[in-house]
ZAMARGU-4260 file (C-alpha; in steps of 0.2 Angstrom, whole numbers, plus 5000, padded with zeros to 4 digits):
<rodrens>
0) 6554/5173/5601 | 6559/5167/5584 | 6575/5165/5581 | 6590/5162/5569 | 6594/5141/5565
5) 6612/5143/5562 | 6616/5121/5563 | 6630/5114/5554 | 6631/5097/5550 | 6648/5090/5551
10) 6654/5073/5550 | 6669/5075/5565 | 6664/5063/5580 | 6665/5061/5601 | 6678/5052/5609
15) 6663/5045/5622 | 6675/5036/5635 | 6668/5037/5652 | 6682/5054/5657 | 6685/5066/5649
20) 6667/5071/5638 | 6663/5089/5643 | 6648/5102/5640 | 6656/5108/5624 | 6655/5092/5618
25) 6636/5089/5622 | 6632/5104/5616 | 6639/5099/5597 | 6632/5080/5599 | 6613/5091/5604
30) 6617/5101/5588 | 6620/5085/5577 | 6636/5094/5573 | 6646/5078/5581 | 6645/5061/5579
35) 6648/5049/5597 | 6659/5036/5596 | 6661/5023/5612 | 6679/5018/5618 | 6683/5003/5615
40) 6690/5001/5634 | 6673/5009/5638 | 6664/4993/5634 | 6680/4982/5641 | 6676/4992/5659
45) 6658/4990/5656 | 6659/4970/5653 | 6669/4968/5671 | 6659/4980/5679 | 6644/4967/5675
50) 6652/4952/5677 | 6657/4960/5697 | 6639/4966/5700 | 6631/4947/5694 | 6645/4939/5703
55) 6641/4949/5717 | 6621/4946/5716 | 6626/4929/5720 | 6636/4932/5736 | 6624/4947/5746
60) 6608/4956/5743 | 6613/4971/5731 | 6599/4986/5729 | 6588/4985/5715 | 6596/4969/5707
65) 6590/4956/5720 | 6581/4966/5729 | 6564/4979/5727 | 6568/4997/5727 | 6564/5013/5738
70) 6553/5007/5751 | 6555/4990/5746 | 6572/4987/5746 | 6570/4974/5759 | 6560/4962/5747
75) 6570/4950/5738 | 6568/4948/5720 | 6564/4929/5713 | 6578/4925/5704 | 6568/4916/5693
80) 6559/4932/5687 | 6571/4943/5688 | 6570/4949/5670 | 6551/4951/5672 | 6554/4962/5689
85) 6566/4971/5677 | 6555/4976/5664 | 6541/4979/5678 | 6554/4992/5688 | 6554/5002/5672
90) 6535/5000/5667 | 6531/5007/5686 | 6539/5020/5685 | 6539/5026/5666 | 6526/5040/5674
95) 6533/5055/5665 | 6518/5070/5662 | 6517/5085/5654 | 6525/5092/5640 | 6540/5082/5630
100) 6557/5087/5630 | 6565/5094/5613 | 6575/5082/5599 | 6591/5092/5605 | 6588/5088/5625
105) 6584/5070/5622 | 6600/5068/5609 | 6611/5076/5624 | 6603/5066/5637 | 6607/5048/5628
110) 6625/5058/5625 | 6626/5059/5643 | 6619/5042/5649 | 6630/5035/5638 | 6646/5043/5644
115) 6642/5040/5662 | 6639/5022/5657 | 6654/5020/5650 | 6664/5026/5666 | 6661/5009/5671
120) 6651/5008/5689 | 6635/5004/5686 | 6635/4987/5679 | 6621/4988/5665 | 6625/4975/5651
125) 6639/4983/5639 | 6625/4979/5626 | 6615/4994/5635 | 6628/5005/5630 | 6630/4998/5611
130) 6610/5003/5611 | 6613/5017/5615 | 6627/5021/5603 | 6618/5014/5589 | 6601/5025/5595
135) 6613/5041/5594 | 6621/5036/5574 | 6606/5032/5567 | 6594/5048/5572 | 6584/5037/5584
140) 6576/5048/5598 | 6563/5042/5612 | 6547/5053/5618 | 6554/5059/5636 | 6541/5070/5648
145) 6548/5084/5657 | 6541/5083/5672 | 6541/5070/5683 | 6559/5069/5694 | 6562/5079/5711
150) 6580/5080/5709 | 6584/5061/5715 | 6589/5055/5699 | 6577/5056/5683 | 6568/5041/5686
155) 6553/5043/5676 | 6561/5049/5660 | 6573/5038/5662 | 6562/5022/5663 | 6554/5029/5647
160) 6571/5029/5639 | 6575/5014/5642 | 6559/5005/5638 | 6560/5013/5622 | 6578/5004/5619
165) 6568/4989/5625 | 6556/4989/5610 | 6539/4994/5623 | 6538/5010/5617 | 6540/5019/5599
170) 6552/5030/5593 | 6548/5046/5593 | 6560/5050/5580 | 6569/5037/5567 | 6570/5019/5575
175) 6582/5006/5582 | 6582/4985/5584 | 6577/4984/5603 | 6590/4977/5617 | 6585/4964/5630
180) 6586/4972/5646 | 6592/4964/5661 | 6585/4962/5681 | 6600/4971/5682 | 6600/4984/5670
185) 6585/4993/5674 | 6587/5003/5691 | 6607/5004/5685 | 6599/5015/5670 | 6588/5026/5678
190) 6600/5031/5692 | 6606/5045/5684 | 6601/5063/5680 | 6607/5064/5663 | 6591/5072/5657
195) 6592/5086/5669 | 6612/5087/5665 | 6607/5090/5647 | 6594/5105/5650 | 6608/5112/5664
200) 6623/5109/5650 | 6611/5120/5635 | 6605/5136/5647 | 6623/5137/5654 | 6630/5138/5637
205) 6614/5151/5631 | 6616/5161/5647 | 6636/5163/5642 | 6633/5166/5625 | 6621/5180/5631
210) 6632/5189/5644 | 6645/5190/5628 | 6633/5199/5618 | 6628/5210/5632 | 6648/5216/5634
215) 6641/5223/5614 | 6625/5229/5619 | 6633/5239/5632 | 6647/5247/5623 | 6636/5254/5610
220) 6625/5260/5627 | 6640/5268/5631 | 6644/5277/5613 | 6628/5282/5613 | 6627/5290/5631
225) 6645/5295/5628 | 6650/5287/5643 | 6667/5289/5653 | 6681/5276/5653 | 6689/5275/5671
230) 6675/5265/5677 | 6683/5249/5665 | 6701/5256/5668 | 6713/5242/5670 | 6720/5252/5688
235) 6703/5250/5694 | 6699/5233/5692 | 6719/5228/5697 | 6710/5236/5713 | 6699/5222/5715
240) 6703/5208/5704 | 6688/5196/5705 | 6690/5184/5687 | 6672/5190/5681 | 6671/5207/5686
245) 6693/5210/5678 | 6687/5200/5661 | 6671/5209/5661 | 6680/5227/5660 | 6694/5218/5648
250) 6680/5215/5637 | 6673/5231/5637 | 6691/5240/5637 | 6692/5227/5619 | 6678/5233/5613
255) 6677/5252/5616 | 6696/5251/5612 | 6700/5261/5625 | 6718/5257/5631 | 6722/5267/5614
260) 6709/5278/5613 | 6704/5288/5629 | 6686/5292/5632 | 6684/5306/5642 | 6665/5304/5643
265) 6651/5316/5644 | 6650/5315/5665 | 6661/5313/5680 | 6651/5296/5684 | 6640/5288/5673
270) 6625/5277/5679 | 6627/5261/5688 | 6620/5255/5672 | 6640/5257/5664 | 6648/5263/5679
275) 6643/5246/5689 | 6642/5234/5674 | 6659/5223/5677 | 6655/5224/5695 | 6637/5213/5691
280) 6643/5203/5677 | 6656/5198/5685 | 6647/5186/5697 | 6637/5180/5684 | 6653/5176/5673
285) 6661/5165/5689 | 6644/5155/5692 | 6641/5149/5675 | 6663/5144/5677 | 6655/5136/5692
290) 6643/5129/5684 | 6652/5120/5669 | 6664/5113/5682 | 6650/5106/5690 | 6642/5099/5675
295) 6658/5091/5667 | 6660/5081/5686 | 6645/5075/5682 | 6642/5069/5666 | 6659/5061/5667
300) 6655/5053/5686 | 6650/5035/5691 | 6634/5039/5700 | 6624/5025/5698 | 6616/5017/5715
305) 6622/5005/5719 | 6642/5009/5712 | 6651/4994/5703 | 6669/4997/5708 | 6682/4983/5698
310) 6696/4991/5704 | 6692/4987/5724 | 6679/4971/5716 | 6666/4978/5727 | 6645/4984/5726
315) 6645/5001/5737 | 6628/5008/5742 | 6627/5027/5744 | 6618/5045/5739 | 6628/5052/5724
320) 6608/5051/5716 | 6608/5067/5726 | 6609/5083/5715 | 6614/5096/5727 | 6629/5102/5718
325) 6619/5104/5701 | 6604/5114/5709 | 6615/5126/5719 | 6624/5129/5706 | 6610/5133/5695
330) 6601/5144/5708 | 6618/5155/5710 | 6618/5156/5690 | 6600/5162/5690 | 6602/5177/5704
335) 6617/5184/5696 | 6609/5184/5678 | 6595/5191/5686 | 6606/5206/5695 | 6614/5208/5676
340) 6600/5210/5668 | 6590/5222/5679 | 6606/5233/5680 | 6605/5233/5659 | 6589/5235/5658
345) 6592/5252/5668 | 6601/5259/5650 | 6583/5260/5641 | 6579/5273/5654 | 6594/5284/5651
350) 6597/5280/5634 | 6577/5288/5631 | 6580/5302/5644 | 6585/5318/5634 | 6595/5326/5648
355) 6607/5309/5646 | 6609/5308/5626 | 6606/5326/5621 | 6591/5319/5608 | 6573/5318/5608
360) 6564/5310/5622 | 6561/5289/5619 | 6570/5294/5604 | 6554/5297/5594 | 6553/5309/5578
365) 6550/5327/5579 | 6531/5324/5576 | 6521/5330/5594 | 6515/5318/5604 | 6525/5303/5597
370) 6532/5287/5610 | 6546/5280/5600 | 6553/5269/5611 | 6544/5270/5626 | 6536/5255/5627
375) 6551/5244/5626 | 6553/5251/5645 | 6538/5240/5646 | 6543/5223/5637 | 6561/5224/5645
380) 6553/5223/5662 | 6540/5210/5658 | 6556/5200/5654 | 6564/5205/5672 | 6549/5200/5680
385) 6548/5182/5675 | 6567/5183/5678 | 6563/5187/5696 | 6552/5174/5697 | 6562/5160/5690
390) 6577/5166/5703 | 6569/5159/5717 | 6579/5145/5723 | 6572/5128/5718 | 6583/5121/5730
395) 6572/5129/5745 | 6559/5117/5742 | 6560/5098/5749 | 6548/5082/5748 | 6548/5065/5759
400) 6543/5051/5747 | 6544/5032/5750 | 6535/5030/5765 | 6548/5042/5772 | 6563/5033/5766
405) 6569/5046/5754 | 6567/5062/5764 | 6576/5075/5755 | 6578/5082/5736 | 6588/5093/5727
410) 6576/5098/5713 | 6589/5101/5700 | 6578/5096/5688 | 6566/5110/5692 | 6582/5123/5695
415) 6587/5116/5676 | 6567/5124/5671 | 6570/5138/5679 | 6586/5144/5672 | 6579/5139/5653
420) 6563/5153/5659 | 6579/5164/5663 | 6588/5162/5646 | 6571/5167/5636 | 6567/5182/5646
425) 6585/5189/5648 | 6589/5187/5629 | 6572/5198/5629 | 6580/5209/5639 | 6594/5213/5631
430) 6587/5214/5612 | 6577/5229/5620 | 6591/5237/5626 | 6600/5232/5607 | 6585/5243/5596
435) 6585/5256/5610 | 6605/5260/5608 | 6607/5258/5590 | 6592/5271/5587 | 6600/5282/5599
440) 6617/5280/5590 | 6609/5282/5572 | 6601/5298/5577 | 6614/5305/5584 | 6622/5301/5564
445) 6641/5303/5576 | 6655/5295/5565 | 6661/5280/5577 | 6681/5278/5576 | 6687/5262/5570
450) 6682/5250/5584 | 6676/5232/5588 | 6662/5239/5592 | 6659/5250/5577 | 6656/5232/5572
455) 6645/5229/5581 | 6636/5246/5578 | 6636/5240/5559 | 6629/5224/5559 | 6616/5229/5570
460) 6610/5244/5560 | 6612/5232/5546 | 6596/5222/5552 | 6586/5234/5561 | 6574/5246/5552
465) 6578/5265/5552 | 6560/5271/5552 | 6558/5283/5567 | 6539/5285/5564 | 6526/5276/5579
470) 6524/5259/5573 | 6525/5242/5581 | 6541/5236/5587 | 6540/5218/5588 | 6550/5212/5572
475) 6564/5224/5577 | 6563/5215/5594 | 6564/5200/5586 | 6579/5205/5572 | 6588/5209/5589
480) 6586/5192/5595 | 6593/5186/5581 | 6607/5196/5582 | 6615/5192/5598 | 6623/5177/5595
485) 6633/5187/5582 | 6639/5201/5593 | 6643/5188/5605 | 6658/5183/5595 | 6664/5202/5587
</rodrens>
């Protein structure tokens, strides 16, 4: 669906230092609304983190540097070509398919790969991570493939990363003076799943934004079903204080003003639809919490195989390629927006039903015959159903590669996909719901009080056509699209 490119430039800029960079700060470096600028102690800890891991080369076979990779980590390298087994660990498995991933993904994805380089453990060249700095403060962005990775690092989109810093492959936006790569540097660059991080950091930050907006959607659902307030009460919810489901009704007390206003409502209960609505939010709320945690671990962790630790001077082999916390973090976010939105999407029936709202059914004018709204019943659960589908878990599947070496996979990469498919159809979802409610609301012509969501009311009705007559409903769908990242902050 079309919507509203509301970028700012700004010339503020990233600390990028290795520790303390977090999903905010990707988001506004995605944007182009931040600038990054590597720590100077970042590059000191990247320069001894090399020195140990060439020093160490010398001493004992360390993965990937002296030796072949996957199945062949048993074959030692020949020193005297180990910049040419470098370049040919990259070229091998640059494999990347399918479509390419967006300017914004690939501008978080170096942000990322640069941060976690700049924790220190891998032992890339520090002049890796100046090439990277200097790809992010000129505009230069390579062409990365999105499909390729099963959750064991992003390996292929990696190698095409880094063979475009190397000057093999061209820019797919601006350009950058290539770097030499090391024997060294190439497997230390792709173990990471900073692409995967990146889509995983922009759907949790949609799907937030969204659940905000759908507090609005719902309390102008419930001004216009006239619904009853003791199902947010603040004694309820003290009741069962889960976090989500207690800042869920806060919000809609916030909104509906309704610590100083009662609301009697029109019913003894209302429809799970409002009655339910902290209840099923609330998971949703604690799994994207979940989810950023996750996420900030992550893109400030030293995950690199094999990890460089100066502080001990030792080369440690091990699994953090593994991405089990990411993808069971993503499939929980994806069953509870799912839950969300197939409760909401229960409002367009009521809020069409007559007995409910006291107006015409679907809302549609006095002539005979006429749908009104009816077939926004119709789009709203064409959205649920790719929802449903996206919610399987990607972490139920599995693959043995390598000759049976690497026998397991997290599919993160897949699980990030997914919960993209899940932003898409649940902001569908919820502009449905948006044009239903504020028709409802502007044919009942009630005066609203002086309310936050009154505000919301407004700026809605602001945007959205009055016409009542059958017609197609698509750019009205599409104006409520729009919307929703302006009632997520009323």
């Amino acid at each position: 669906m079309p919507r509203v490119d509301a970028r700012v430039r700004h010339t503020d800029s990233v600390l990028v230092d290795g520790r303390t960079l977090c999903c905010a700060d990707i988001e506004r470096i995605a944007r182009g609304s931040a600038a990054v600028r590597l720590e100077d102690k970042a590059r000191k800890r990247a320069q001894e983190a090399w020195q140990l891991a060439e020093h160490t080369a010398t001493q004992r076979p360390v993965y990937g540097r002296t030796t072949g990779v996957g199945s062949k980590r048993h074959e030692k390298v020949d020193e005297a070509d180990a910049r040419g087994h470098g370049l040919r660990l990259l070229r091998s498995h640059a494999a990347g398919v399918g479509p390419l991933h967006s300017p914004e993904r690939v501008r978080a994805a170096l942000a990322i790969r640069l941060n976690q380089l700049a924790a220190g453990g891998s032992g890339v060249h520090p002049r890796v991570l100046e090439a990277l700095e200097g790809a992010l403060h000129c505009g230069a962005l390579p062409a990365v493939h999105q499909n390729g990775t099963l959750g064991t690092a992003d390996l292929t989109a990696l190698a095409e990363i880094a063979l475009t810093l190397a000057g093999e492959r061209p820019w797919a936006q601006g350009d950058a003076p290539p770097v030499d790569l090391s024997t060294g540097d190439a497997l230390a660059f792709m173990s990471s799943s900073a692409v995967t991080l990146a889509g995983s950091v922009h759907a949790g930050s949609e799907l937030r934004q969204l659940l905000r907006a759908d507090h609005a959607v719902t309390a102008l659902s419930f001004l216009a079903l006239n619904g009853n307030a003791e199902a947010y009460a603040a004694t309820v919810h003290r009741a069962r204080a889960h976090p989500g489901q207690v800042h869920c009704a806060t919000e809609m007390r916030r909104l509906l003003a309704l610590d100083t206003r009662p609301a009697p409502g029109r019913r003894i209960q209302d429809p799970y639809g409002l009655r339910a609505f902290p209840q099923v939010q609330g998971p949703a709320l604690e799994s994207l919490d979940h989810l950023e945690r996750v996420l900030n671990v992550e893109i400030n962790a030293r995950a690199e195989n094999p990890l460089v630790d100066t502080d001990e001077q030792k080369v440690f082999h091990h699994g953090h390629f593994h991405t089990a916390y990411v993808a069971t973090a993503l499939d929980q976010v994806r069953a509870t927006v799912h839950h969300v939105a197939a409760l909401s999407a229960t409002l367009l029936r009521h809020l069409a039903e007559p007995a409910m709202t006291e107006l015409p059914l679907y809302l549609a004018e006095a002539q005979t015959g006429s749908s009104g709204v009816m077939i926004l019943d119709y789009v709203a659960h064409d959205a649920l159903a790719r929802m449903h589908e996206a919610a399987t878990p990607a972490t139920l599947a599995s693959a043995v590669v390598s000759r049976g070496l690497e026998d397991h996979a997290g599919f993160a990469s897949h699980a990030a996909r997914l919960t993209e498919t899940t932003v898409e159809a649940f902001r569908q979802v919820l502009a449905c719901i948006l044009v239903v409610a504020v028709r409802a609301l502007r044919m009942r012509a009630a005066e609203l009080p002086d309310i936050p969501a009154r505000a919301a009311y407004e700026l809605a009705a602001e945007q959205l056509p009055a016409d009542l007559e059958d017609r197609s409903l698509t750019e009205d769908v599409y104006s409520a699209v729009n919307l929703l990242p302006r009632l997520a902050v009323i």
